[in-house]
Every structure is written in structure tokens, then in C-alpha cells.
mmCIF file as Biopython writes it, N, C-alpha, C and O atoms, coordinates in Angstrom:
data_model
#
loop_
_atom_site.group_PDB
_atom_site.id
_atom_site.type_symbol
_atom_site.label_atom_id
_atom_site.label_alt_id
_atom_site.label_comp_id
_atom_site.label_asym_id
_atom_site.label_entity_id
_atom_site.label_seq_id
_atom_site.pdbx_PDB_ins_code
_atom_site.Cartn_x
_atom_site.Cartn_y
_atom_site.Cartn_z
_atom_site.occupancy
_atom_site.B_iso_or_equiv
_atom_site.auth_seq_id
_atom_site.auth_asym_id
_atom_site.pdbx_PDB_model_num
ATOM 1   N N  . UNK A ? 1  ? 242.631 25.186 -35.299 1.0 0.0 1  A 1 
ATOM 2   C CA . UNK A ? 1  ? 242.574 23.927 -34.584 1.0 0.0 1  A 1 
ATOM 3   C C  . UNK A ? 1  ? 241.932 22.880 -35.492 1.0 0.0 1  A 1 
ATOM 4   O O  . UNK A ? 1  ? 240.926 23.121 -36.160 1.0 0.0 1  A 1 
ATOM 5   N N  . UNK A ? 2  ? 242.697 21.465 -35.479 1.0 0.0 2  A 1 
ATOM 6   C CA . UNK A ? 2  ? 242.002 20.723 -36.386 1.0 0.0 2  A 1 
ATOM 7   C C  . UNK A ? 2  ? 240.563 20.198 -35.808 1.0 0.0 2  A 1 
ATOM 8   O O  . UNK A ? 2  ? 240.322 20.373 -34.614 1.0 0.0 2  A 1 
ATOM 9   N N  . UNK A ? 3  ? 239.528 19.498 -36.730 1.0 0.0 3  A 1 
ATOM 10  C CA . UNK A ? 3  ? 238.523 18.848 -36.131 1.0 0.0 3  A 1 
ATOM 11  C C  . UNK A ? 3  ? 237.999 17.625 -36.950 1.0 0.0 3  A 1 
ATOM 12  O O  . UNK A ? 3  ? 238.071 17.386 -38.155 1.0 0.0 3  A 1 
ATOM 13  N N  . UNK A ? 4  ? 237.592 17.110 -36.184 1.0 0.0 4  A 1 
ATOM 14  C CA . UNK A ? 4  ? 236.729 15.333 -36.220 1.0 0.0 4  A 1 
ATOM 15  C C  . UNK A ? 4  ? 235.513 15.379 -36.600 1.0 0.0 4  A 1 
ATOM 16  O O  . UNK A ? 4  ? 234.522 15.778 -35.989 1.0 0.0 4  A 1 
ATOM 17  N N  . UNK A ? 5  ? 235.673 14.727 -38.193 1.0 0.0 5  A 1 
ATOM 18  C CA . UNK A ? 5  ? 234.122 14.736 -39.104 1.0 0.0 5  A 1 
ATOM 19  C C  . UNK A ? 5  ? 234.314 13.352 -39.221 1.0 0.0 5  A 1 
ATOM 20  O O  . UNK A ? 5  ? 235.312 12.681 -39.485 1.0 0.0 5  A 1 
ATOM 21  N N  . UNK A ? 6  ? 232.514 12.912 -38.830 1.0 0.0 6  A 1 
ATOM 22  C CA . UNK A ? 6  ? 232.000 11.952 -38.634 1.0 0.0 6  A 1 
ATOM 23  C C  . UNK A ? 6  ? 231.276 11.583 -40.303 1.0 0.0 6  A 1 
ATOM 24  O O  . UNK A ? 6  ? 230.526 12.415 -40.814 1.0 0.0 6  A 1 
ATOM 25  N N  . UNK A ? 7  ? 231.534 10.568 -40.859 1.0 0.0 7  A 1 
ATOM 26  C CA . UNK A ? 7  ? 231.381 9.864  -42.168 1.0 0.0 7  A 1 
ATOM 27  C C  . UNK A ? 7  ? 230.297 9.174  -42.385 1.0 0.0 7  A 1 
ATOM 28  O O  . UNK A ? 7  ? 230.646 8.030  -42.675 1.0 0.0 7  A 1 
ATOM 29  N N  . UNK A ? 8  ? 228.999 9.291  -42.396 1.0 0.0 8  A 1 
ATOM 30  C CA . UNK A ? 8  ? 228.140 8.105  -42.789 1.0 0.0 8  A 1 
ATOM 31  C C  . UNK A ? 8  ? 227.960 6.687  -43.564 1.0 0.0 8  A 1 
ATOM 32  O O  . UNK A ? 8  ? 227.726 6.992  -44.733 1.0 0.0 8  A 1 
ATOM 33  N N  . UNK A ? 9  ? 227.962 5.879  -43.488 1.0 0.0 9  A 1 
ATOM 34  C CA . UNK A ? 9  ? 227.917 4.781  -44.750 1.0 0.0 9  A 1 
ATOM 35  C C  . UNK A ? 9  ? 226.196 4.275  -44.179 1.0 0.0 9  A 1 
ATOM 36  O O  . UNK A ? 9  ? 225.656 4.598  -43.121 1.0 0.0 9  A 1 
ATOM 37  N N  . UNK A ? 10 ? 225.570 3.298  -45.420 1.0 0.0 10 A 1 
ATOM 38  C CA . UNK A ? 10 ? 224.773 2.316  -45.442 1.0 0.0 10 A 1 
ATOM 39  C C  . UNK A ? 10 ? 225.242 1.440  -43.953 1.0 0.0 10 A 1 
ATOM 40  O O  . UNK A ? 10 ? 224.387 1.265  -43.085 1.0 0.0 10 A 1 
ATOM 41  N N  . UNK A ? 11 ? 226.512 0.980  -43.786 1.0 0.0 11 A 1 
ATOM 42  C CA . UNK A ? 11 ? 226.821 -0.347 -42.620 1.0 0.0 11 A 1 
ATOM 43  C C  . UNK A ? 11 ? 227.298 1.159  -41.397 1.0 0.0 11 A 1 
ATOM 44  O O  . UNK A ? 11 ? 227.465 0.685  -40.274 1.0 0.0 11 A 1 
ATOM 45  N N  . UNK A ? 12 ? 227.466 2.313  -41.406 1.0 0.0 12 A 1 
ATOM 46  C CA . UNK A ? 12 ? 227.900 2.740  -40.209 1.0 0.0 12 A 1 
ATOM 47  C C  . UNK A ? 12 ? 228.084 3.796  -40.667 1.0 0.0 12 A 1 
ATOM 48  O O  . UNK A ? 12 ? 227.420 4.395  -41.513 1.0 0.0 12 A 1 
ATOM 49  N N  . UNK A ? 13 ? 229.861 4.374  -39.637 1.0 0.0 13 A 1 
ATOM 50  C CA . UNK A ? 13 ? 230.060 5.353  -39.774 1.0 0.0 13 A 1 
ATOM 51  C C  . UNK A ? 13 ? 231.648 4.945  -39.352 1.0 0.0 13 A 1 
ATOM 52  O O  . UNK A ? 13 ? 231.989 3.868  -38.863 1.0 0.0 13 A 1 
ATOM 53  N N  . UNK A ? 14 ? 232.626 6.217  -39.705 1.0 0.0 14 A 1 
ATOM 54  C CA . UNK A ? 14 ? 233.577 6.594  -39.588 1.0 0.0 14 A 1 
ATOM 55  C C  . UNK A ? 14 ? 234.540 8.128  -39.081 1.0 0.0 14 A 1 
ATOM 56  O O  . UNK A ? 14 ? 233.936 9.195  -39.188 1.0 0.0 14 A 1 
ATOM 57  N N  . UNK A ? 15 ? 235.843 8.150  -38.607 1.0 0.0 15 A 1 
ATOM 58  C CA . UNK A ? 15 ? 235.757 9.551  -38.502 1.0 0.0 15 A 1 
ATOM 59  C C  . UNK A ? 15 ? 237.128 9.707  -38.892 1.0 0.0 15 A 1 
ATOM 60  O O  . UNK A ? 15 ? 238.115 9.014  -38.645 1.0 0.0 15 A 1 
ATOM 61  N N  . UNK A ? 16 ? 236.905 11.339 -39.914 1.0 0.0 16 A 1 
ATOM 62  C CA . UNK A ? 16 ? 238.512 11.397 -40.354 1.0 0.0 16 A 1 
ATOM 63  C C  . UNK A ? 16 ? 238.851 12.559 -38.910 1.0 0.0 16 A 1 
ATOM 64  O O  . UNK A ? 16 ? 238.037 12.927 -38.063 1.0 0.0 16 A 1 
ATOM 65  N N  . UNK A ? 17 ? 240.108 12.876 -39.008 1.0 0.0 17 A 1 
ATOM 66  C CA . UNK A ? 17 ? 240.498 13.979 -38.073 1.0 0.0 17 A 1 
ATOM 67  C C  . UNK A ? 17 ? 241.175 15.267 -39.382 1.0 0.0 17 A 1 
ATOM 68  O O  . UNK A ? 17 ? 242.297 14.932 -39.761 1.0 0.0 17 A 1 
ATOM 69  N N  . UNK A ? 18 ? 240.900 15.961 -39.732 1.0 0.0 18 A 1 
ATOM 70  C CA . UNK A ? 18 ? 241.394 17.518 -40.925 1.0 0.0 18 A 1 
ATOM 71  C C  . UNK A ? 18 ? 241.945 18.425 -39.696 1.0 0.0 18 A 1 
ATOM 72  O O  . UNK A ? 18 ? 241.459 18.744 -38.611 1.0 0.0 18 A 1 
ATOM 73  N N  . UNK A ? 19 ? 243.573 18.785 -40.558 1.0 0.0 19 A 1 
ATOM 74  C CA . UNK A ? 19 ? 243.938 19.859 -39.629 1.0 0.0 19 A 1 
ATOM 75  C C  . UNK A ? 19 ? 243.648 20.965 -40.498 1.0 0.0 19 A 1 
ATOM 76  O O  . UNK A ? 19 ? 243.414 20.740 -41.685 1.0 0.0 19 A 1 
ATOM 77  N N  . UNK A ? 20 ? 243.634 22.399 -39.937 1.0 0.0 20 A 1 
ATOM 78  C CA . UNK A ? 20 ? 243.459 23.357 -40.476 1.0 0.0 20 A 1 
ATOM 79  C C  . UNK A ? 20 ? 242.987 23.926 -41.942 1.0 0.0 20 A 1 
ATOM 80  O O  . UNK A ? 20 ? 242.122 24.679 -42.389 1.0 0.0 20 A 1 
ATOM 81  N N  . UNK A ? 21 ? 244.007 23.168 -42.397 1.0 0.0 21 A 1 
ATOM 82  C CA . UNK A ? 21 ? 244.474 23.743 -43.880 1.0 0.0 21 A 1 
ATOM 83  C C  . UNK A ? 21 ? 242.956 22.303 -44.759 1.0 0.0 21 A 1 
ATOM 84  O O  . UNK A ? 21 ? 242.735 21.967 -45.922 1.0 0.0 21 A 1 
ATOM 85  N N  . UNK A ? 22 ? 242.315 21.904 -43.412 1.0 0.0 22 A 1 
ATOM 86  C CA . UNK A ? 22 ? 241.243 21.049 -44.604 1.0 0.0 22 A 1 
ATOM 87  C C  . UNK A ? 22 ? 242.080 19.572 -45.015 1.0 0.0 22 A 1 
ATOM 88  O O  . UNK A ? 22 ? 241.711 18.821 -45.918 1.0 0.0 22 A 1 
ATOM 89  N N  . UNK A ? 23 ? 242.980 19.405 -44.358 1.0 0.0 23 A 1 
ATOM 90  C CA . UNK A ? 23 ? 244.178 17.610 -44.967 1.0 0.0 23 A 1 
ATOM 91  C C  . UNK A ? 23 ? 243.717 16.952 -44.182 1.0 0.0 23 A 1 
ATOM 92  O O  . UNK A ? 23 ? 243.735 17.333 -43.011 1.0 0.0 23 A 1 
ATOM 93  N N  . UNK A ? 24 ? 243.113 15.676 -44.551 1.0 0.0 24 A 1 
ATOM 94  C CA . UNK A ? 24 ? 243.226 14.626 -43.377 1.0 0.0 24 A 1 
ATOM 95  C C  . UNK A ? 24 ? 243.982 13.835 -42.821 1.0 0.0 24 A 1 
ATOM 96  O O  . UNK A ? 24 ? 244.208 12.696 -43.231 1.0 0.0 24 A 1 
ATOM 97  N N  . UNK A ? 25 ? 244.385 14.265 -41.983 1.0 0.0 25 A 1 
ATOM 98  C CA . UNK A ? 25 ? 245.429 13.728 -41.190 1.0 0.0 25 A 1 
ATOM 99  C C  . UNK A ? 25 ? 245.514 12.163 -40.483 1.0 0.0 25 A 1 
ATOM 100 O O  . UNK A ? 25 ? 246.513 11.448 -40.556 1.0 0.0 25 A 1 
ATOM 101 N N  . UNK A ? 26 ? 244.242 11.798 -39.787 1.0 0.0 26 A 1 
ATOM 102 C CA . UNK A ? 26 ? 243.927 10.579 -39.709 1.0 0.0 26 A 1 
ATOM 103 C C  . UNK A ? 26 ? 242.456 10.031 -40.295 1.0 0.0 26 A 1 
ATOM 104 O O  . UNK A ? 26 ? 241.586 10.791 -40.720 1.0 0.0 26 A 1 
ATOM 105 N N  . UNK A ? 27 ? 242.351 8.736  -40.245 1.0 0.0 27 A 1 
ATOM 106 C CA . UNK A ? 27 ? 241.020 7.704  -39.990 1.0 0.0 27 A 1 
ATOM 107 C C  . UNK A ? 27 ? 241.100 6.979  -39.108 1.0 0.0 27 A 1 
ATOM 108 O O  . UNK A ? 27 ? 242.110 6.555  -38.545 1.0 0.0 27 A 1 
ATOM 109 N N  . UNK A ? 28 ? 239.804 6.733  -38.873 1.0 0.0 28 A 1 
ATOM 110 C CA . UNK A ? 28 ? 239.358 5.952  -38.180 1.0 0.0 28 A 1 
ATOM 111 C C  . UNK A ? 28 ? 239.326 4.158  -38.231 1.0 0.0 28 A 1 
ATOM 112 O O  . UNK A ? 28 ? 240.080 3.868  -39.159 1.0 0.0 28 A 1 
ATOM 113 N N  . UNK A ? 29 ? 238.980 3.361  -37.853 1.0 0.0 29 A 1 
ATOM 114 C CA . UNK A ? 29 ? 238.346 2.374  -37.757 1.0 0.0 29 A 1 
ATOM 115 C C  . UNK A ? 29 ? 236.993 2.362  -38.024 1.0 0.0 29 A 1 
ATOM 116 O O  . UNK A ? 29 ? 236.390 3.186  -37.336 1.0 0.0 29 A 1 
ATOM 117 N N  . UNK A ? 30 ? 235.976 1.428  -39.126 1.0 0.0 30 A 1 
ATOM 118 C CA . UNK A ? 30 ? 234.804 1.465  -39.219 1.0 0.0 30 A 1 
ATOM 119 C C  . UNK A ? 30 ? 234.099 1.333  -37.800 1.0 0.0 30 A 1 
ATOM 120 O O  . UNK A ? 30 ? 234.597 0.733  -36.848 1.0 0.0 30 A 1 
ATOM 121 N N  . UNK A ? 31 ? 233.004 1.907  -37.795 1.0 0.0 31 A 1 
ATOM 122 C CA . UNK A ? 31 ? 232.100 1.686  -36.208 1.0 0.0 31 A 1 
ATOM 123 C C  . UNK A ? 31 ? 230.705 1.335  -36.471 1.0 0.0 31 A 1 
ATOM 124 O O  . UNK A ? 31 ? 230.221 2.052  -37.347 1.0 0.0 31 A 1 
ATOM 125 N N  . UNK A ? 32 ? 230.224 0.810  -36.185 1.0 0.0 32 A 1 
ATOM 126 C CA . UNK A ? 32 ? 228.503 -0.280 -36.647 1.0 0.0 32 A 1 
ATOM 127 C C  . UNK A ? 32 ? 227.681 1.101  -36.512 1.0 0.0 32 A 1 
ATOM 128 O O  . UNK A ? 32 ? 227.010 1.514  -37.458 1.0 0.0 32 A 1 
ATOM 129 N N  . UNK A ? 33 ? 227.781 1.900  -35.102 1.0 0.0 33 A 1 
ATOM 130 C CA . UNK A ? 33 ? 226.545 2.864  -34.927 1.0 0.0 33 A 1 
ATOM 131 C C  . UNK A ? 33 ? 227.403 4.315  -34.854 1.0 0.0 33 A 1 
ATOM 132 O O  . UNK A ? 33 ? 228.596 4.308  -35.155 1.0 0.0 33 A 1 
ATOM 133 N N  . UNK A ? 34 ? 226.748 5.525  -34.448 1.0 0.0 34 A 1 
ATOM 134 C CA . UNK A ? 34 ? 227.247 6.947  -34.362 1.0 0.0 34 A 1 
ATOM 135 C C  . UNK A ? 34 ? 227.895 6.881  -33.086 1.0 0.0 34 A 1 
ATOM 136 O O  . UNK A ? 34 ? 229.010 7.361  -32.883 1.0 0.0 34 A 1 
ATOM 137 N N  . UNK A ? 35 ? 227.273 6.347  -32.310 1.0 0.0 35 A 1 
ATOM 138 C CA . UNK A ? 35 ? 226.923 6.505  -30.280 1.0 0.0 35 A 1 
ATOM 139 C C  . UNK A ? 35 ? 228.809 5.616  -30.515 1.0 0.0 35 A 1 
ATOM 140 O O  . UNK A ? 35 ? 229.637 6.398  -30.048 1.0 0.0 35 A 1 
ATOM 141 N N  . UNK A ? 36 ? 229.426 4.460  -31.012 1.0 0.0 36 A 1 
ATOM 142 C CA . UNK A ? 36 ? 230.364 3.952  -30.939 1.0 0.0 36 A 1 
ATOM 143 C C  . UNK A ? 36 ? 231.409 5.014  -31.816 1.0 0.0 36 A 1 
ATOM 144 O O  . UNK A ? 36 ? 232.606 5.092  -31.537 1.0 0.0 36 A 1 
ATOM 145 N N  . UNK A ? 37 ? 230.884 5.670  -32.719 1.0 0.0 37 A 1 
ATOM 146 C CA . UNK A ? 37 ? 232.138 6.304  -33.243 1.0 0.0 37 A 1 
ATOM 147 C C  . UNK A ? 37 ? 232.721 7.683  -32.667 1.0 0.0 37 A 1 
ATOM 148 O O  . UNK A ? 37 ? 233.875 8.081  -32.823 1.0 0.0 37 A 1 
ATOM 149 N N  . UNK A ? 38 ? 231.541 8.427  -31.868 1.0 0.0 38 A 1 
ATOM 150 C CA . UNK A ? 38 ? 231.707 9.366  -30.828 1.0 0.0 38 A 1 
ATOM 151 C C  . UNK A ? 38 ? 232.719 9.036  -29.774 1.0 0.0 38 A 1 
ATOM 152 O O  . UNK A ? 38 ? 233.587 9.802  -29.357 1.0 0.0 38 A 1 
ATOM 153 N N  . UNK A ? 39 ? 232.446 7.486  -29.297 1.0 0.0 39 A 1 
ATOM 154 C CA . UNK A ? 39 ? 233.361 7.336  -28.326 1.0 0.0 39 A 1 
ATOM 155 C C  . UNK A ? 39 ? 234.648 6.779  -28.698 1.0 0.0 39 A 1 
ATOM 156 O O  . UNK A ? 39 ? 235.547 6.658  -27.865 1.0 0.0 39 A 1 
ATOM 157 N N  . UNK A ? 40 ? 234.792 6.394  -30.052 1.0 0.0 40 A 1 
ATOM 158 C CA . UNK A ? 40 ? 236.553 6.603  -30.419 1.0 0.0 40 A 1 
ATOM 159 C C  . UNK A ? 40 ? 237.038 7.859  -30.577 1.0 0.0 40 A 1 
ATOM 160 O O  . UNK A ? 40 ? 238.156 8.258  -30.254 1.0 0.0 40 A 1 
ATOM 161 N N  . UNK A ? 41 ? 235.832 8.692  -31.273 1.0 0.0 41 A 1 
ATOM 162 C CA . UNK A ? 41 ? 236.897 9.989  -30.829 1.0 0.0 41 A 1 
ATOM 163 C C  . UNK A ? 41 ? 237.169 10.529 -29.759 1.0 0.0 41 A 1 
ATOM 164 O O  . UNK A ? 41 ? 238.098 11.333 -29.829 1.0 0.0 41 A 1 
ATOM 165 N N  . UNK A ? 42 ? 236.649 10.376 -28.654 1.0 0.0 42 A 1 
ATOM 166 C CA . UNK A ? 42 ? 236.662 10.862 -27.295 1.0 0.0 42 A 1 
ATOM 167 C C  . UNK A ? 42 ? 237.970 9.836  -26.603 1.0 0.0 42 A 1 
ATOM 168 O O  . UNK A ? 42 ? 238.651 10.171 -25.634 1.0 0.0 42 A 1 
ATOM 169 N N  . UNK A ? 43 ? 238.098 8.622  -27.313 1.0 0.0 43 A 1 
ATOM 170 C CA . UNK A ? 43 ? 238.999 7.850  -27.022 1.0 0.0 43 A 1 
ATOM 171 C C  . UNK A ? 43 ? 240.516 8.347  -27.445 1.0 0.0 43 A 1 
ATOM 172 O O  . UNK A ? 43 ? 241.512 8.211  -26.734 1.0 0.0 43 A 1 
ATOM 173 N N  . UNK A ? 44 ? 240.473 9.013  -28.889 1.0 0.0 44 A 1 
ATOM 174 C CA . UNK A ? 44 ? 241.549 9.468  -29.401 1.0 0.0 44 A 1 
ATOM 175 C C  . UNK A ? 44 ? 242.377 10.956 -28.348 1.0 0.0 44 A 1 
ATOM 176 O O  . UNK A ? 44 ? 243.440 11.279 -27.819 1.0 0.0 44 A 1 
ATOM 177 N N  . UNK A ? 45 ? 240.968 11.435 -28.579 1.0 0.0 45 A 1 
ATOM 178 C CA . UNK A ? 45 ? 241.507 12.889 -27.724 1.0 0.0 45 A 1 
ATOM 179 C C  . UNK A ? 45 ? 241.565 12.642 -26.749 1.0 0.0 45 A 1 
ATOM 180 O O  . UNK A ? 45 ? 241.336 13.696 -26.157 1.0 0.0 45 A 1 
ATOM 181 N N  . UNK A ? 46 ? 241.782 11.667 -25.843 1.0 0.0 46 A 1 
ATOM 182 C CA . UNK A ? 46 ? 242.355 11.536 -23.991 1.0 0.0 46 A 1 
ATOM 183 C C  . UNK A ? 46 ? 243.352 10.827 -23.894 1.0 0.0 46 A 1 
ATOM 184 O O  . UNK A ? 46 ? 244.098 10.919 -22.920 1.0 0.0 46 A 1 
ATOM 185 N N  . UNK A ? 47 ? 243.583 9.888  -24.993 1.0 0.0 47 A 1 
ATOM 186 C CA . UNK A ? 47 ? 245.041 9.109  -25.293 1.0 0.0 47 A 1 
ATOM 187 C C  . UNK A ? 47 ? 246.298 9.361  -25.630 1.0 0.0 47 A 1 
ATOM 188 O O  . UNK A ? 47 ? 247.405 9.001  -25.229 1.0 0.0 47 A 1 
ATOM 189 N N  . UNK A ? 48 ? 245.589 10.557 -27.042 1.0 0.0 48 A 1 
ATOM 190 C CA . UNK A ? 48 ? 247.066 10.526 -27.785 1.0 0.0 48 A 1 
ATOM 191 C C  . UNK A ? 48 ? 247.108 11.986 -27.365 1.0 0.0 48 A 1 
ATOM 192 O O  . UNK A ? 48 ? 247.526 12.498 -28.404 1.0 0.0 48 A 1 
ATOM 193 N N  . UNK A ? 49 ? 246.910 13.156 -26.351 1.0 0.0 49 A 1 
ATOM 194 C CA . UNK A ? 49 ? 247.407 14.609 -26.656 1.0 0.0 49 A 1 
ATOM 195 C C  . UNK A ? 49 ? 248.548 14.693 -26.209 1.0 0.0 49 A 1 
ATOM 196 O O  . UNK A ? 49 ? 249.122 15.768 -26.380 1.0 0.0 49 A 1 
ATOM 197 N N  . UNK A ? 50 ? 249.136 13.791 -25.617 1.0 0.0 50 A 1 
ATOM 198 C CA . UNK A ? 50 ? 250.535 13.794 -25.586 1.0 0.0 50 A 1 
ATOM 199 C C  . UNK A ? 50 ? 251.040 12.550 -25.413 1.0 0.0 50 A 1 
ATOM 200 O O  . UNK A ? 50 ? 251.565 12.057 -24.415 1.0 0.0 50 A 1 
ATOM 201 N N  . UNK A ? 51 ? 250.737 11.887 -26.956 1.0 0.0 51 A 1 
ATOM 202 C CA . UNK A ? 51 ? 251.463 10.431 -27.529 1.0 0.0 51 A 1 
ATOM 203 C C  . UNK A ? 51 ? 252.955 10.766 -27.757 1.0 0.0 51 A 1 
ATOM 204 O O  . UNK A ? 51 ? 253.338 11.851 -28.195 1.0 0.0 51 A 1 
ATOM 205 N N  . UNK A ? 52 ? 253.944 9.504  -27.346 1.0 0.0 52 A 1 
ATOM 206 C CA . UNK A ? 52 ? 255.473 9.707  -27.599 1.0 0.0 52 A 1 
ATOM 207 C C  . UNK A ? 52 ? 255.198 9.099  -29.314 1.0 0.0 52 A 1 
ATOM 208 O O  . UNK A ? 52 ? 254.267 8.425  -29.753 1.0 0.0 52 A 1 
ATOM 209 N N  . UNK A ? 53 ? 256.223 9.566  -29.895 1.0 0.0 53 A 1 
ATOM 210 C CA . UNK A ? 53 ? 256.891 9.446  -31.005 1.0 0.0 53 A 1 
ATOM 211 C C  . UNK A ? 53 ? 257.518 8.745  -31.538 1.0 0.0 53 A 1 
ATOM 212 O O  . UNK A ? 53 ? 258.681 9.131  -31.652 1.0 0.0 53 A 1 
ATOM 213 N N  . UNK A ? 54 ? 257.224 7.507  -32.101 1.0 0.0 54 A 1 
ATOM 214 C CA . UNK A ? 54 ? 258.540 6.133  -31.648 1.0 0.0 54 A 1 
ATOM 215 C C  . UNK A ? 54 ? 258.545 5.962  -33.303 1.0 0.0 54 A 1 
ATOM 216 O O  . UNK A ? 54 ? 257.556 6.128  -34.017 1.0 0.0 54 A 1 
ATOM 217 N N  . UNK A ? 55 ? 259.955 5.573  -33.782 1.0 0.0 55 A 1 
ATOM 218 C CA . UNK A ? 55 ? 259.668 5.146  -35.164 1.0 0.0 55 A 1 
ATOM 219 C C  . UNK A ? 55 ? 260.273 3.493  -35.139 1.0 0.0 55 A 1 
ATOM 220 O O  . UNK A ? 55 ? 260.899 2.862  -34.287 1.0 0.0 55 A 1 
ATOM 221 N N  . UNK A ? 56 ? 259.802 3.176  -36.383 1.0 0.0 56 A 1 
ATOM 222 C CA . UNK A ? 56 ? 259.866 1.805  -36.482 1.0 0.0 56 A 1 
ATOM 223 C C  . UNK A ? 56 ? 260.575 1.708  -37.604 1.0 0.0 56 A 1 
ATOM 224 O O  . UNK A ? 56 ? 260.406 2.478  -38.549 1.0 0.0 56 A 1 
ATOM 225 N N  . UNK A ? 57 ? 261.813 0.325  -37.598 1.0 0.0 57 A 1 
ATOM 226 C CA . UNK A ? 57 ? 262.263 -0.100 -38.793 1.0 0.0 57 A 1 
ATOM 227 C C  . UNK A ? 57 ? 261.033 -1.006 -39.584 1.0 0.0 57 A 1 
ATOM 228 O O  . UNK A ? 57 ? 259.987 -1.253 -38.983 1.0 0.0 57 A 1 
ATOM 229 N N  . UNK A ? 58 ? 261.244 -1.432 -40.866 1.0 0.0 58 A 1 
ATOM 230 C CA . UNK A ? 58 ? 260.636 -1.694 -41.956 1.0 0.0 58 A 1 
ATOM 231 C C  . UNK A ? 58 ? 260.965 -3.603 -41.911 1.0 0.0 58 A 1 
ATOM 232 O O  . UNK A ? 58 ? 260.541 -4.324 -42.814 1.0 0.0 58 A 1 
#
């Protein structure tokens, strides 16, 4: 199962999402504090576990 590591900086924090194999699959958006970047991921995982698939022309 993949999981959500939280990134420190000097101005904040960030979070990638790694599936299995250790690849990061997504990022985040920068977040000012921890307490805000917790709740994008909690935002991600109730939104997208069953996001449709749409592709886009260029």
C-alpha cells in the first residue's frame, strides 16, 4: 500500500504520496504549518479514492 511522507522546509512543509516500489507518485501544494498539511492529506484520501479519469487535449 502506498503512503504519505510529510517534507519539512525552513517556510513549512509538504507531502509527497510513494507507491510501493518507493516512486513518488504525487505532491503536494506547499502548506505554512504541519496541522494544514495533515489536513490536505486527509483531504486527498476522501476525494480522490474513487476519482474519474478524464484526459485532456493539449
Amino acid at each position: 500500500m502506498g503512503k504519505f511522507v510529510i517534507k519539512a522546509s525552513d517556510s513549512g512543509c509538504h507531502f509527497v504520496l510513494k507507491a510501493d516500489n518507493g516512486e513518488v507518485i504525487a505532491t503536494s501544494q506547499h502548506y505554512k504549518s504541519k496541522e494544514s498539511c495533515k489536513k490536505g492529506i486527509e483531504s486527498v484520501k476522501k476525494n480522490a479514492p474513487d476519482a474519474e479519469v478524464v484526459e485532456e487535449e493539449a
